[in-house]
C-alpha positions in Angstrom: 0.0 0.0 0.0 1.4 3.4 -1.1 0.1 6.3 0.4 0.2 9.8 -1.4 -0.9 12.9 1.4 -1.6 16.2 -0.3 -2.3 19.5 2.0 -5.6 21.0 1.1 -8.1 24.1 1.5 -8.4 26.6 4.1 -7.8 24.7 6.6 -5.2 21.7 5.7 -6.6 19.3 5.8 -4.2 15.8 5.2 -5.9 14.1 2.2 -4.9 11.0 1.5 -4.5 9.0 -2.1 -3.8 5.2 -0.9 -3.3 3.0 -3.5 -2.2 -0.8 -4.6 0.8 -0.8 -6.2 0.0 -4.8 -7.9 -3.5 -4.3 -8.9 -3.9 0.2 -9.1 -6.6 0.1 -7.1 -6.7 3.2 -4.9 -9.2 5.1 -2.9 -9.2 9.4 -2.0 -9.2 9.9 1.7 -11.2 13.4 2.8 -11.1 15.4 -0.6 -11.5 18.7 1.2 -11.0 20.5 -2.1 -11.0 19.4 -5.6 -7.4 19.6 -6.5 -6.2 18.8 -10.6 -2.4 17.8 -9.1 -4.3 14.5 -7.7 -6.5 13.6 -10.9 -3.1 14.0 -12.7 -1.6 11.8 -10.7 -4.2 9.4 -10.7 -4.1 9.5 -14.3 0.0 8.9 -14.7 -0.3 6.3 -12.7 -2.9 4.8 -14.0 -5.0 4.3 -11.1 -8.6 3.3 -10.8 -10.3 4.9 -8.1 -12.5 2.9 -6.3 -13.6 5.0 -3.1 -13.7 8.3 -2.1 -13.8 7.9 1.8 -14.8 10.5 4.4 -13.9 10.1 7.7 -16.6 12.4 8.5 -18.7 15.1 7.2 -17.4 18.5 8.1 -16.8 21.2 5.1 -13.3 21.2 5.5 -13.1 17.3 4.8 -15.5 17.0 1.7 -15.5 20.3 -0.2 -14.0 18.2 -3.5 -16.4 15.0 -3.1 -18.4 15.4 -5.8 -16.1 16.9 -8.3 -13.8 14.0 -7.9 -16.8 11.3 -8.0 -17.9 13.3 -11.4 -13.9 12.7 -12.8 -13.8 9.2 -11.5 -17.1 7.4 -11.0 -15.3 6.1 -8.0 -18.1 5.4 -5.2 -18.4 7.6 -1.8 -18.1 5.9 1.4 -19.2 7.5 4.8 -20.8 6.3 8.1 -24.2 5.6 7.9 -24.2 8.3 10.6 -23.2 11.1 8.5 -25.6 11.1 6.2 -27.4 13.7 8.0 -24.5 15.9 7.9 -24.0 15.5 4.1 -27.7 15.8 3.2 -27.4 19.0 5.5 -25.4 22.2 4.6 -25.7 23.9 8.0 -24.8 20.9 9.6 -21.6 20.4 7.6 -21.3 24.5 7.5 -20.5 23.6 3.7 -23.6 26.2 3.0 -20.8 29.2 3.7 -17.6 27.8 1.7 -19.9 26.7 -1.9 -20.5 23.2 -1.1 -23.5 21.1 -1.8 -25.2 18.3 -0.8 -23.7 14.7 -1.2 -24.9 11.7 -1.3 -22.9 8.2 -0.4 -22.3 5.4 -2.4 -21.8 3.2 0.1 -23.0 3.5 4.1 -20.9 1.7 6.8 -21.4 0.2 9.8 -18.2 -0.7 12.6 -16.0 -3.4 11.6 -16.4 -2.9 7.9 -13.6 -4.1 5.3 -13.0 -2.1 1.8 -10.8 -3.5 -0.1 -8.1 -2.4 -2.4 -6.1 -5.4 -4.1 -3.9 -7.1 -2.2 -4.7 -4.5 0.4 -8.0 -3.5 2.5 -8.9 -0.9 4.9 -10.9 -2.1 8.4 -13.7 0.4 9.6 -13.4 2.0 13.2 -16.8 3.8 14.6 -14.8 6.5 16.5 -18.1 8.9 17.7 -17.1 12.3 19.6 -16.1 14.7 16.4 -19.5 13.9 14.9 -21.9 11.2 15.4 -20.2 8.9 12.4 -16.6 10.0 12.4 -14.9 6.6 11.4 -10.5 5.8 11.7 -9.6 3.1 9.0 -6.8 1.0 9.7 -4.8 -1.4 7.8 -3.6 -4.2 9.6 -1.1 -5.5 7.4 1.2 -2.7 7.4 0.4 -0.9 10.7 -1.4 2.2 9.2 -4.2 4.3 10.8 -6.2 6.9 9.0 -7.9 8.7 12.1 -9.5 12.0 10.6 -10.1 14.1 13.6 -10.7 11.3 15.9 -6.9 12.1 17.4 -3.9 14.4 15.8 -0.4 14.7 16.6 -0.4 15.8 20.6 -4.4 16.3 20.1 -7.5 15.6 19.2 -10.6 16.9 17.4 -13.0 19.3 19.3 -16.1 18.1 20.5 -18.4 21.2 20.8 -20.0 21.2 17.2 -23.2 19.6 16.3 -23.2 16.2 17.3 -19.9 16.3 19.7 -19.4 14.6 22.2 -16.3 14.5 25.1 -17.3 11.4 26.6 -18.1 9.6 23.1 -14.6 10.8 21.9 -12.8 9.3 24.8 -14.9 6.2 24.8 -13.6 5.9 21.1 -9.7 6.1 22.2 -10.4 3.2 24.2 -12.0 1.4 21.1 -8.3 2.1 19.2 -6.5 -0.1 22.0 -5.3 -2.7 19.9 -4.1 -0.5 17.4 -2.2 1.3 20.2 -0.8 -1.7 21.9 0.9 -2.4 18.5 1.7 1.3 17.8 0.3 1.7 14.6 1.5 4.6 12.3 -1.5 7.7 12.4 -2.2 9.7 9.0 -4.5 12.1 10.7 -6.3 14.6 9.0 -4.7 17.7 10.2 -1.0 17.8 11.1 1.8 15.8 10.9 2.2 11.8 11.1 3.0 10.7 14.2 2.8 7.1 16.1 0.7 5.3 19.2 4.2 5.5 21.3 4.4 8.4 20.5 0.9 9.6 21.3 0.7 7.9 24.9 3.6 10.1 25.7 2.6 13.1 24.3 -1.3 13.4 24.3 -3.0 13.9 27.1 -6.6 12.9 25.8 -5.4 9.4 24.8 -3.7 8.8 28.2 -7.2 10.4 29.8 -8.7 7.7 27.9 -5.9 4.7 28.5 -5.7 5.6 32.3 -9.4 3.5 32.3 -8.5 1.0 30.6 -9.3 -2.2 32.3 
């Protein structure tokens, strides 16, 4: 799995083009802007784009959603939960930055598996951001993609619709395993970081490790 992270809109967000190298399968991670340096590369590699995945439905994640499905066909994946922030442009405050409404492709439930290839990305319900904010993980090589579940040092707030502190710690507790075998985290703001580095240096996650049984 090769993973391509391009800094986007207002707000920089980390979007992530994750790809197959054997098969060119590859999937868009929080298109928070449509941005012609990705289609290009998609096209040089020639890479057929499966998924456009949103970790969750804030603006600042999905701004380029629906121009990329139009230049793809690739099919948009979200939590089941989310819908009502995609169908809704005051809930995803898109109505002030030009966005529209978007509809998924595909609606996903905890413990979900998309596959790319030889590769596949495993779905973790991680409420607290929003209602449906998901992490995908790939076991085989170590790799989280947390959105604003948890950042470098941080996490993501919890005081916009659908927010929730507890929910957000009770979701750190849900990423043990991927913790206890420090997993690499592509976050969707920031810089990469790891698990050992994270129980170190983020309070929130040892707030929410300090319960664990």
């Amino acid at each position: 799995m090769k993973i391509l992270t391009y800094n986007l809109g207002i707000f920089s967000v980390n979007c992530y083009l994750v790809y197959d190298e054997k098969s060119s399968k590859a999937c868009l991670i929080d298109p928070a802007v449509y941005d012609s340096k990705v289609m290009k590369i998609i096209s040089e590699k020639g890479l057929s784009l499966e998924y456009i995945i949103l970790t969750h439905g804030h603006f600042d994640h999905i701004l380029g959603t629906n121009k990329f499905k139009e230049m793809t066909s690739a099919k948009i994946v979200a939590h089941e939960l989310e819908v009502e922030y995609l169908q809704d442009p005051a809930k995803s405050m898109t109505a002030e930055h030009g966005g529209g409404i978007i509809s998924p492709d595909i609606l996903l439930k905890d413990g979900d598996v998309l596959t790319l290839g030889d590769s596949s990305l495993k779905v973790i319900h991680t409420p607290g951001h929003t209602k449906g904010s998901c992490c995908f993980y790939c076991e085989k090589q170590k790799i989280l993609f947390s959105g604003d579940t948890i950042f470098k040092g941080a996490v993501g707030c919890w005081n916009l619709y659908g927010g929730s502190y507890d929910d957000l710690i009770k979701s750190l507790r849900k990423l043990k395993f991927i913790i206890d075998k420090n997993y690499k985290i592509y976050s969707g703001h920031g810089y990469v970081t790891t698990c050992d580095n994270e129980v170190v240096e983020n309070y929130y996650l040892r707030e929410a490790i300090s319960n664990f049984d």
